[in-house]
C-alpha positions in Angstrom: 84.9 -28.6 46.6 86.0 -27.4 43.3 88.8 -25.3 43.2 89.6 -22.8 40.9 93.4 -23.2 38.9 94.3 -22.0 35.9 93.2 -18.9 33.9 90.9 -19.7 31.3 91.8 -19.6 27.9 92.0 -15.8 26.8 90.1 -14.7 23.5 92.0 -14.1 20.6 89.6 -13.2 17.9 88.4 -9.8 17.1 85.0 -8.9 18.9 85.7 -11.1 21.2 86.3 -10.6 25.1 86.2 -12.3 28.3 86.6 -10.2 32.0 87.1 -11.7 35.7 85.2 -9.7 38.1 85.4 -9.3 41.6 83.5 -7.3 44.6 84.4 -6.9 48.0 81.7 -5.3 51.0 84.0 -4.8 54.2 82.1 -2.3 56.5 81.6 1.0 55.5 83.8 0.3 52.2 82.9 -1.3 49.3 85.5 -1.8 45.7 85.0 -3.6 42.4 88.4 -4.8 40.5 87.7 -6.0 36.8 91.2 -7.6 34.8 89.3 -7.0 31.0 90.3 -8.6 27.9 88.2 -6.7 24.9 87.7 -4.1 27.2 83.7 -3.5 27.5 84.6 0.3 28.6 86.6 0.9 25.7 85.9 3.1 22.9 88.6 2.0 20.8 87.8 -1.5 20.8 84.7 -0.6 20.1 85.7 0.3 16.5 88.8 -1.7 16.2 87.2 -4.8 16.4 84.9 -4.1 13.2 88.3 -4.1 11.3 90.4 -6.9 12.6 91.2 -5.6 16.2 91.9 -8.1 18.7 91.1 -8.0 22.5 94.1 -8.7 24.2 95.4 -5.0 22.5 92.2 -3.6 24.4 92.7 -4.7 27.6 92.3 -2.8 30.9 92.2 -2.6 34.5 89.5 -1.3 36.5 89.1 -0.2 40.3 86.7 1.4 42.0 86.7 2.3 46.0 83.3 3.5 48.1 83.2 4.7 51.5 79.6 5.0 52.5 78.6 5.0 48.6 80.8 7.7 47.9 83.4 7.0 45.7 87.7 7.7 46.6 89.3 5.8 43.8 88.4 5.4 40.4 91.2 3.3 37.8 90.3 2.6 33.9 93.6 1.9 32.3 93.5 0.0 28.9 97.1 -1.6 27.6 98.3 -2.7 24.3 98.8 -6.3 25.3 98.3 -8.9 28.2 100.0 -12.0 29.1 99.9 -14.9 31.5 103.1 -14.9 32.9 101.8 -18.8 34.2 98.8 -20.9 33.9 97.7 -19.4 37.0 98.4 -16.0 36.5 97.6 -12.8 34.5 99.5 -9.5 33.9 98.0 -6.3 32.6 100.4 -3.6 32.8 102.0 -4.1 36.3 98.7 -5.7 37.6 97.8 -9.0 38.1 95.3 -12.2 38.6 96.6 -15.0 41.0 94.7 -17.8 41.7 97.0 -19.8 44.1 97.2 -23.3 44.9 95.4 -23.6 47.9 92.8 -21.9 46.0 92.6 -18.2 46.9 92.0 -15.2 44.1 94.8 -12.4 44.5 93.9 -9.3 42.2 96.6 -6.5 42.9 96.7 -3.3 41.0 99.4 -1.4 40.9 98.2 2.0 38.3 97.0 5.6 38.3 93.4 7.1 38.2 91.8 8.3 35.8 92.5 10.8 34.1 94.4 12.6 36.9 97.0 9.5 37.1 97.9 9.6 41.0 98.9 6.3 41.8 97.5 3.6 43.3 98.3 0.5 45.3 95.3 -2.2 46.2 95.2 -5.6 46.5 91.7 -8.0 46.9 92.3 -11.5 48.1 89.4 -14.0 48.5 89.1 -17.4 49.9 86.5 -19.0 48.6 83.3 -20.4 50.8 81.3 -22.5 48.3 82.5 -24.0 45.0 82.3 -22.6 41.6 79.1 -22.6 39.3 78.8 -24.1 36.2 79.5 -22.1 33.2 75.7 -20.5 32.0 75.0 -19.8 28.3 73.0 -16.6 29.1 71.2 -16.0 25.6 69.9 -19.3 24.1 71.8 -19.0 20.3 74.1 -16.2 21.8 77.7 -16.6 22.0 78.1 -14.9 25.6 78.7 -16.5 28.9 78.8 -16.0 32.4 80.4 -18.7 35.6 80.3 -17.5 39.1 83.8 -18.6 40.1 83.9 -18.0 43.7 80.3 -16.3 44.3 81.0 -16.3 48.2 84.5 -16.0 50.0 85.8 -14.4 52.6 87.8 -11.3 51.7 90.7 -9.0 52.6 90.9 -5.4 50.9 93.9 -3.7 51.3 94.9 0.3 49.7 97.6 0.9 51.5 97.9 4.4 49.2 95.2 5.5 51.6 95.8 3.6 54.7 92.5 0.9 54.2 92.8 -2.6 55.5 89.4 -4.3 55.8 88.0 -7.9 55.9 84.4 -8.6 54.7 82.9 -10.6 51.9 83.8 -11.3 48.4 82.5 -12.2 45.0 84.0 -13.3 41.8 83.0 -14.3 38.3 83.8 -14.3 34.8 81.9 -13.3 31.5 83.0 -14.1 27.8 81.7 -14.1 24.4 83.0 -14.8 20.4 81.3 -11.0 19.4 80.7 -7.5 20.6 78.3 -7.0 23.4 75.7 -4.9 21.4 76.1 -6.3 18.3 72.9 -9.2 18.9 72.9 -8.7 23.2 71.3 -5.3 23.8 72.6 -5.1 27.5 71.6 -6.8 31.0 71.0 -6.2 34.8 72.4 -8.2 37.4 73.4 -8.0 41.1 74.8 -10.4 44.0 73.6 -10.4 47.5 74.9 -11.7 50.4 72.6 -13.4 53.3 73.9 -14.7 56.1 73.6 -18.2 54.6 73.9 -17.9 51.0 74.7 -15.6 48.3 72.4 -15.5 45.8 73.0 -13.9 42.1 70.3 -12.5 39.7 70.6 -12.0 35.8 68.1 -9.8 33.8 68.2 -10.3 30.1 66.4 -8.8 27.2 63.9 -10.0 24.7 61.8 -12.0 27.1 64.1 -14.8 28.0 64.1 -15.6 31.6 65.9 -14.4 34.3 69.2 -16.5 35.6 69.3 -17.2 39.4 72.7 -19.0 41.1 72.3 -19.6 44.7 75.5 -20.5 46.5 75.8 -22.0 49.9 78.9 -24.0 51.3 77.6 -27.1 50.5 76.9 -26.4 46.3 76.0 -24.1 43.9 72.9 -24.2 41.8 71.5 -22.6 38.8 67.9 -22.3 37.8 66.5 -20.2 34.6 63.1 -18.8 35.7 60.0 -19.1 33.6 58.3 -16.0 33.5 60.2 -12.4 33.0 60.2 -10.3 36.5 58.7 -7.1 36.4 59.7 -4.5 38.9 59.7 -0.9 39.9 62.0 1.0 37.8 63.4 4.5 37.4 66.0 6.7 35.3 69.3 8.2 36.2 69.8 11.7 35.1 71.5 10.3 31.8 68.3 8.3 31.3 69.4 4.8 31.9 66.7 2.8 33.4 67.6 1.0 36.4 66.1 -1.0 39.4 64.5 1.2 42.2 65.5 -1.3 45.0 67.7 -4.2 44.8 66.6 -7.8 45.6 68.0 -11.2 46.6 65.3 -13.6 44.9 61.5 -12.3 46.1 63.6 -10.5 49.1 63.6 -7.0 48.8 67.3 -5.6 49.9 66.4 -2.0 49.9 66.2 1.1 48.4 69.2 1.2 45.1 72.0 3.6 45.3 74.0 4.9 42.5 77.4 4.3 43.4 78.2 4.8 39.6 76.4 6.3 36.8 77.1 7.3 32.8 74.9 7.4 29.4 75.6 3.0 29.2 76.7 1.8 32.6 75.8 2.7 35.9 76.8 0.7 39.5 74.2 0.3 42.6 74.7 -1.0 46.4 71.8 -1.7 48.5 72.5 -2.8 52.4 70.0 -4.1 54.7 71.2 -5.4 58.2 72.6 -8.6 57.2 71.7 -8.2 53.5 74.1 -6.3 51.6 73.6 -6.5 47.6 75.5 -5.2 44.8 74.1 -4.8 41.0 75.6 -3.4 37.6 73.1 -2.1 34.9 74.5 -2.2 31.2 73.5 -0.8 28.4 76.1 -2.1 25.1 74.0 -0.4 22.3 74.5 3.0 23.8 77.6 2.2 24.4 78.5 2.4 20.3 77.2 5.3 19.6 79.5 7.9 18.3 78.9 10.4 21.3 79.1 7.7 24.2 82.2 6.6 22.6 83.9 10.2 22.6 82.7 10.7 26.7 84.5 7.2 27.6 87.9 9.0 26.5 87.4 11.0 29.7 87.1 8.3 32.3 90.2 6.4 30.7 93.6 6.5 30.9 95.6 5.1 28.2 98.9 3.4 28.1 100.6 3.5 24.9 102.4 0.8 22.8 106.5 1.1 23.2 
């Protein structure tokens, strides 16, 4: 089985980015942890990179915590700088990315919600089930790409700031690209499901090109580019973003999508079904740059200064 090792190279032109991503379901609680370079939630990259910016003085730390689809934490912090403190091992402000010998993925943040800044302690460790994907182009003549690097793995989510320790199942990937999301990639949907056997992984793309499909079992991973462009039942959030009415795991309907997070760009969705239990993100990047979207991200961020 592949294992993963060291942290892939971090981006270091402006407009670029690259995140590592990871989920967690452990009964009735649910978090998302994203370690961003060229922070995808961040206003001021969004400018700053049309003049030079560079990513790794826009990145941030995200954390998000659900009981029963109802959110308890929320972290957005964005820092002047990150490092790799080893070739395994990535600091943004006092968090960090582990991946450890043997294998496993430790993401512990230690930082304050947003805006109110109360602090917060979690940690997400996953040992991974299946081996990692390959790494997926997902635009032909677009510089953006996506690798499931540990798609199914057992988990262990720990907040000790509110007393949570629970064991479930895990996800991890990582996205990158040499430009601004927006700038030529309008936006995408996606979502994970696990089944008792598999976890499977859909991406929606724009402009007609075929979905992305990654279905990961103990025994491999494979990737297949579909054909034809799925339709399916659709509605809008009360900002107007259209998103998924149910969530599915290949033809398999999941059930009925709720909004565990939702804004003008970006919104989050969880759908459970007795052994199914997906998770899906619906982006949209142009939004994102527009003058007034930019200004309403100030509110759901906190921002740690330069010394």
């Amino acid at each position: 089985m592949m294992r993963l090792g060291d942290i892939p190279a971090l981006p270091d032109e402006a407009g670029a980015y690259r995140w590592f991503y990871a989920d967690v379901t452990a009964g009735p609680f649910s978090a998302v942890c994203i370690f961003m370079l060229g922070s995808l939630f961040s206003p001021r990259y969004s400018v700053a990179a049309r003049r030079g910016g560079l990513p790794l003085e826009h990145s941030a730390v995200n954390f998000a915590l659900y009981h029963e689809g109802v959110r308890r934490l929320w972290v957005l912090s964005e820092y002047p700088r990150a490092e790799l403190e080893s070739p395994g091992r990535l600091r943004i402000g006092r968090s960090t990315l582990t991946y450890g010998e043997s294998g496993t993925v430790c993401m512990e943040v230690e930082d304050w919600t947003a805006p109110w800044g109360r602090p917060v302690s979690a940690r997400l460790t996953l040992e991974p089930l299946t081996p990692m994907g390959e790494v997926v182009r997902l635009m032909p003549g677009l510089p953006h790409y996506w690798q499931a690097l540990a798609p199914r793995s057992r988990a262990r989510l720990e907040v000790p700031s509110l007393g949570v320790t629970a064991d479930g199942l895990g996800y991890h990937d990582t996205n990158h690209g040499d430009e601004l999301l927006g700038e030529r990639l309008a936006g995408w949907h996606w979502s994970r499901t696990h089944r008792q056997d598999a976890t499977v992984v859909d991406y929606h793309l724009p402009d007609g090109v075929g979905p992305l499909r990654v279905t990961a079992r103990a025994n491999g991973v494979r990737c297949e580019r579909g054909a034809e462009v799925e339709t399916r039942p659709t509605n809008f959030t009360g900002w107007g973003l259209r998103v998924p009415t149910r969530l599915h795991a290949g033809n398999t309907v999941v059930g009925q999508a709720r909004l565990l997070e939702s804004s003008p760009f970006y919104a989050r969705l969880e759908a459970r079904h007795g052994a199914l239990d997906a998770m899906g993100e619906v982006a949209d990047f142009r939004r994102f740059h527009s003058p007034l979207i930019r200004w309403m991200a100030h509110f759901r961020t906190r921002v740690e200064r330069a010394a």
